[in-house]
Backbone bond lengths (Angstrom), bond angles and torsions (degrees), N, CA, C in turn:
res aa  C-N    CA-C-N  psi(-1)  N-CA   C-N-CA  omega(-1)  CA-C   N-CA-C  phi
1 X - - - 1.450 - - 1.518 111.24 -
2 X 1.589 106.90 -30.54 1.725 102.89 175.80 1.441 116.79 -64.95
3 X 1.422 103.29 -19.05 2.157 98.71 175.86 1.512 88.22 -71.68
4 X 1.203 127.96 -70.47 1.178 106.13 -141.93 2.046 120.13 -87.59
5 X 1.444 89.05 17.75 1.778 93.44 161.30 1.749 84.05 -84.65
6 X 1.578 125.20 -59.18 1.654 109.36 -156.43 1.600 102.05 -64.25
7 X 1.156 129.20 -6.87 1.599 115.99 172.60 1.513 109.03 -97.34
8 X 1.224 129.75 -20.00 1.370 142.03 165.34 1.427 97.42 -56.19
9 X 1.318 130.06 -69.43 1.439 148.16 -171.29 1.781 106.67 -45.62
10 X 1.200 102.21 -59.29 1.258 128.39 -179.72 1.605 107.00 -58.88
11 X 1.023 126.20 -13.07 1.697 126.43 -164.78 1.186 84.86 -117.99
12 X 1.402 131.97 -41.93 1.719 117.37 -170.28 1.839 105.07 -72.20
13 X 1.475 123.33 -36.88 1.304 132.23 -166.08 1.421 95.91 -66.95
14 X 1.764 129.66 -49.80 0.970 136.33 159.26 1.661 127.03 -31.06
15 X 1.383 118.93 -67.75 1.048 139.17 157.71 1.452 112.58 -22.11
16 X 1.474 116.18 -65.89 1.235 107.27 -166.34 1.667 111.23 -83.16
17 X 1.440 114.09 2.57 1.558 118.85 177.70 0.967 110.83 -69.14
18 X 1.510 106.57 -37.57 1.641 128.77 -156.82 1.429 95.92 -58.87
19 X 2.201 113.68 -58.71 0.940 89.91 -144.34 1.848 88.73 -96.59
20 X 1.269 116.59 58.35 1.731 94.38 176.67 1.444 101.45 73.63
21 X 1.530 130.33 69.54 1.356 115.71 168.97 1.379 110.45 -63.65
22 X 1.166 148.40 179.33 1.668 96.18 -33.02 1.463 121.56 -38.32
23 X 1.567 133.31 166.16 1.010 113.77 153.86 1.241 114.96 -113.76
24 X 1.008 146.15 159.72 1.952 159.15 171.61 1.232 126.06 -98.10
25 X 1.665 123.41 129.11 0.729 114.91 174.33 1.533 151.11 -64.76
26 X 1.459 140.35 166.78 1.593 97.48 -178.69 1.405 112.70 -109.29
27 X 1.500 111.33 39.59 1.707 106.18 158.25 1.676 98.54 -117.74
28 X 1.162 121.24 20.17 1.606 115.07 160.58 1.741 120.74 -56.69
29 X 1.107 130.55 -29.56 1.222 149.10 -176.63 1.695 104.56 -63.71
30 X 1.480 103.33 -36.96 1.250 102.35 -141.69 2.224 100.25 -90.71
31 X 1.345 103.72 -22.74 1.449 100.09 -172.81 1.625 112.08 -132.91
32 X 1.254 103.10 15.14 1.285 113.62 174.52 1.879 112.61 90.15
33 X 1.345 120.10 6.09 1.349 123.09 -176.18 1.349 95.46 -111.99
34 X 1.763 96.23 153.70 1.533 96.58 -173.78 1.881 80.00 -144.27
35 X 1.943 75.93 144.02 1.859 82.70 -165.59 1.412 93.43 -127.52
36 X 1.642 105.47 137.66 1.872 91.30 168.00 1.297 95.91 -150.72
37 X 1.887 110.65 154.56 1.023 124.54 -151.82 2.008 99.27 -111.79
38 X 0.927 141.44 151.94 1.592 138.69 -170.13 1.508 115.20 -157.25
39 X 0.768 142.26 160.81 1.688 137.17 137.51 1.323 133.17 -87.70
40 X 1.419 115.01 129.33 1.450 119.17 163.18 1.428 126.44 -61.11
41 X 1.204 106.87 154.19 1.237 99.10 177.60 1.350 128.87 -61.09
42 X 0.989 136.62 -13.21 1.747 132.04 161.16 2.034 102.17 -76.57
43 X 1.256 118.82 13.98 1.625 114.14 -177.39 1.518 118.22 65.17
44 X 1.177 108.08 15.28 1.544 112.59 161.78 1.913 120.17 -61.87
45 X 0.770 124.67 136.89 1.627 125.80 152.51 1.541 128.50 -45.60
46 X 1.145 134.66 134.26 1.526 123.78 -165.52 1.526 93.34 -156.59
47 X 1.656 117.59 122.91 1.105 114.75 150.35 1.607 120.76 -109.87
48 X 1.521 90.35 149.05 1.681 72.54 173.97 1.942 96.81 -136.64
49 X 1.527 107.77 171.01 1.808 111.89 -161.58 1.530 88.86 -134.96
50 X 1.222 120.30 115.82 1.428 123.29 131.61 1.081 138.51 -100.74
51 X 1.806 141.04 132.14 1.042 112.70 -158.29 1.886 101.23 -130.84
52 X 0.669 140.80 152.96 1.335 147.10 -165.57 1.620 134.22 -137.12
53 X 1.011 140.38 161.96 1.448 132.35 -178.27 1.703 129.90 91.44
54 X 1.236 119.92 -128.91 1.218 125.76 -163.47 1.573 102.04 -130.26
55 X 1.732 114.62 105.15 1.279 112.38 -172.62 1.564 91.48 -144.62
56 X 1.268 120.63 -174.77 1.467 114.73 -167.85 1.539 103.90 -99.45
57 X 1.477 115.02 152.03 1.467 110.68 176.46 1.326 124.59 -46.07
58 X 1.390 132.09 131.77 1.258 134.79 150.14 1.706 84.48 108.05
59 X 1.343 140.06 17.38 1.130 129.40 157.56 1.357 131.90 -91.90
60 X 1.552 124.63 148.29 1.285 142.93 -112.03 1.719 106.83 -157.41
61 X 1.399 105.88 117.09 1.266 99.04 167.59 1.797 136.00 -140.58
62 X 1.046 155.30 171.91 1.679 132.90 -166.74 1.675 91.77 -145.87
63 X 1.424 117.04 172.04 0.948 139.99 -173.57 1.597 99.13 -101.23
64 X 1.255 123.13 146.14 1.583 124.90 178.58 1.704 91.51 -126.62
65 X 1.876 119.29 158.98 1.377 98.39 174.64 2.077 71.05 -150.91
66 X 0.925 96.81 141.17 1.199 103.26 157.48 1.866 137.29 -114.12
67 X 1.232 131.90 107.56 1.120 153.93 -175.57 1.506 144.34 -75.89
68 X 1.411 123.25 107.48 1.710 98.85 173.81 1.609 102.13 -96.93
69 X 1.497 106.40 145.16 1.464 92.41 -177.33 1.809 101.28 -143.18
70 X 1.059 138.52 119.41 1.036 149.61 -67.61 1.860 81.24 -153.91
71 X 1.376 128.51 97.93 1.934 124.98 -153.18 1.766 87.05 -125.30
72 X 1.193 100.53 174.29 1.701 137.32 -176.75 0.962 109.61 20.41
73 X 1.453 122.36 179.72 1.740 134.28 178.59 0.652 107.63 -37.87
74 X 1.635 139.42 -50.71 1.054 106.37 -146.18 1.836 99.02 -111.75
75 X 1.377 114.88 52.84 1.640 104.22 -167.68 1.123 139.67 2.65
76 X 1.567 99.53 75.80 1.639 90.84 166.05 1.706 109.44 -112.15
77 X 1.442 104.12 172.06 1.487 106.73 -157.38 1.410 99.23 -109.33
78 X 1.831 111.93 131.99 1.346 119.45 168.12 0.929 105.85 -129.63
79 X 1.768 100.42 140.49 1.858 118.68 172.51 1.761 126.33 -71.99
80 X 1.292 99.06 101.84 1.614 77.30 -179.31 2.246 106.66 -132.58
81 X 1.171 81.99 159.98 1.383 99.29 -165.37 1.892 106.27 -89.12
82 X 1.740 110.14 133.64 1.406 92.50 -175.37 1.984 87.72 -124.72
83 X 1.073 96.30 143.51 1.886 103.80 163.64 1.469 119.59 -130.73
84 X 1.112 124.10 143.24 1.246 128.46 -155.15 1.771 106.70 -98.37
85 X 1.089 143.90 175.37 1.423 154.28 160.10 1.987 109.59 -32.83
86 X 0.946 100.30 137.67 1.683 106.56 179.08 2.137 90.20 -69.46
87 X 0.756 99.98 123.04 1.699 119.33 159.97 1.306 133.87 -108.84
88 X 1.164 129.66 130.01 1.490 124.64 177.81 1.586 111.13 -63.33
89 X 1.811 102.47 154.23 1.381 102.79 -171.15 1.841 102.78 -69.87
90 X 1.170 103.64 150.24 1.778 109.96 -177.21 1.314 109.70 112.66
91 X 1.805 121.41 -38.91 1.289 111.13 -179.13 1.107 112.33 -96.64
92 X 1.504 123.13 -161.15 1.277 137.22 -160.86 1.299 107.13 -98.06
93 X 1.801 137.59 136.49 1.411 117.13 146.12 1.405 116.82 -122.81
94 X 1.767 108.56 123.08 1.666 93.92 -178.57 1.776 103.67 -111.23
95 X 1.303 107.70 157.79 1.430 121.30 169.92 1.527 105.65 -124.60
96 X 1.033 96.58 155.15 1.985 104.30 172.37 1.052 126.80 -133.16
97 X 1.558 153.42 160.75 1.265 141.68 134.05 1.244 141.55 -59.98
98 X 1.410 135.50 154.50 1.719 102.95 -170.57 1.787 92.06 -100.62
99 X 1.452 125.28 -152.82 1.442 136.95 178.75 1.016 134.17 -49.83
100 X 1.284 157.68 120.69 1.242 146.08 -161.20 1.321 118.90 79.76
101 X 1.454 124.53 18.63 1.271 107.93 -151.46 1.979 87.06 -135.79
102 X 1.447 120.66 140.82 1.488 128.22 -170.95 1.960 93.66 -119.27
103 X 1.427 97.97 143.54 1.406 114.71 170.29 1.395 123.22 -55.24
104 X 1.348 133.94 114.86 1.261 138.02 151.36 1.463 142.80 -80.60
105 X 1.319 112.47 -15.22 1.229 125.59 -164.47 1.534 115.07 153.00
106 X 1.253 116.43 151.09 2.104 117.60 175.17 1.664 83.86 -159.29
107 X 1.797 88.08 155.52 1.367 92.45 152.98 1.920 85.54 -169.43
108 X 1.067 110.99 -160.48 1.669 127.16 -174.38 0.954 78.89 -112.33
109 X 2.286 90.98 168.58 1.353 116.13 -174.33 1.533 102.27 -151.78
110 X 1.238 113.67 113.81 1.755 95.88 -171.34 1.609 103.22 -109.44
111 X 1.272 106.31 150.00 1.623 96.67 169.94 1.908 105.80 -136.82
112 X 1.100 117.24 134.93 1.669 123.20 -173.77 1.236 105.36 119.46
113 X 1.610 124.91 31.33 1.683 99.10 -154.14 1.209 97.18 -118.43
C-alpha cells in the first residue's frame, strides 16, 4: 500500500505541474476569489483563498481543501474535508493537509456576500 500512496503522491505533484501550479479553482471566476492548491515541501497538500473586489461590508471568506489521507495498519483511505479560519476579504486564507494524505479537490467559501 506504501507504493501506491508514493504513486498516488506522485500523480498529484504531477498533476499540478501539468496544469501550471499553482493550480485554481474553477469557481474562482465566479465571486471574485481565487483559490489554488500546491505542495509543500515535505509533499503535503496546501490550499490557499484570496478573495478580492466588490462584496458587502463585514464579508468573510476561508479556504476549503479536500483530502484522502491514508490511517492505521492496515491502510485504508479516508476522505476528509479541511477549512481554514473565516478571514476578511483582502487577506489570505490557507488550509492544509497533514501526512499521508493526496489532494481531492479545494475551492473558497464566502459568507456575508
Amino acid at each position: 500500500m506504501k507504493l501506491k500512496f508514493a504513486v498516488a503522491t506522485l500523480a498529484v505533484a504531477s498533476a499540478l505541474s501539468v496544469l501550471g501550479a499553482p493550480a485554481v479553482s474553477a469557481a474562482a471566476a465566479k465571486g471574485g476569489c481565487r483559490t489554488t492548491a500546491e505542495l509543500d515541501g515535505k509533499g503535503r497538500p496546501n490550499a490557499t483563498s484570496r478573495c478580492t473586489g466588490r462584496f458587502a461590508s463585514g464579508a468573510q471568506h476561508r479556504a476549503k481543501i479536500i483530502c484522502d489521507t491514508v490511517q492505521g495498519a492496515r491502510e485504508h483511505v479516508v476522505r476528509r474535508t479541511y477549512r481554514s479560519d473565516w478571514t476578511p476579504i483582502g487577506s489570505a486564507a490557507s488550509v492544509g493537509c497533514g501526512f499521508k494524505s493526496f489532494l481531492v479537490g479545494f475551492d473558497s467559501e464566502v459568507r456575508g456576500a
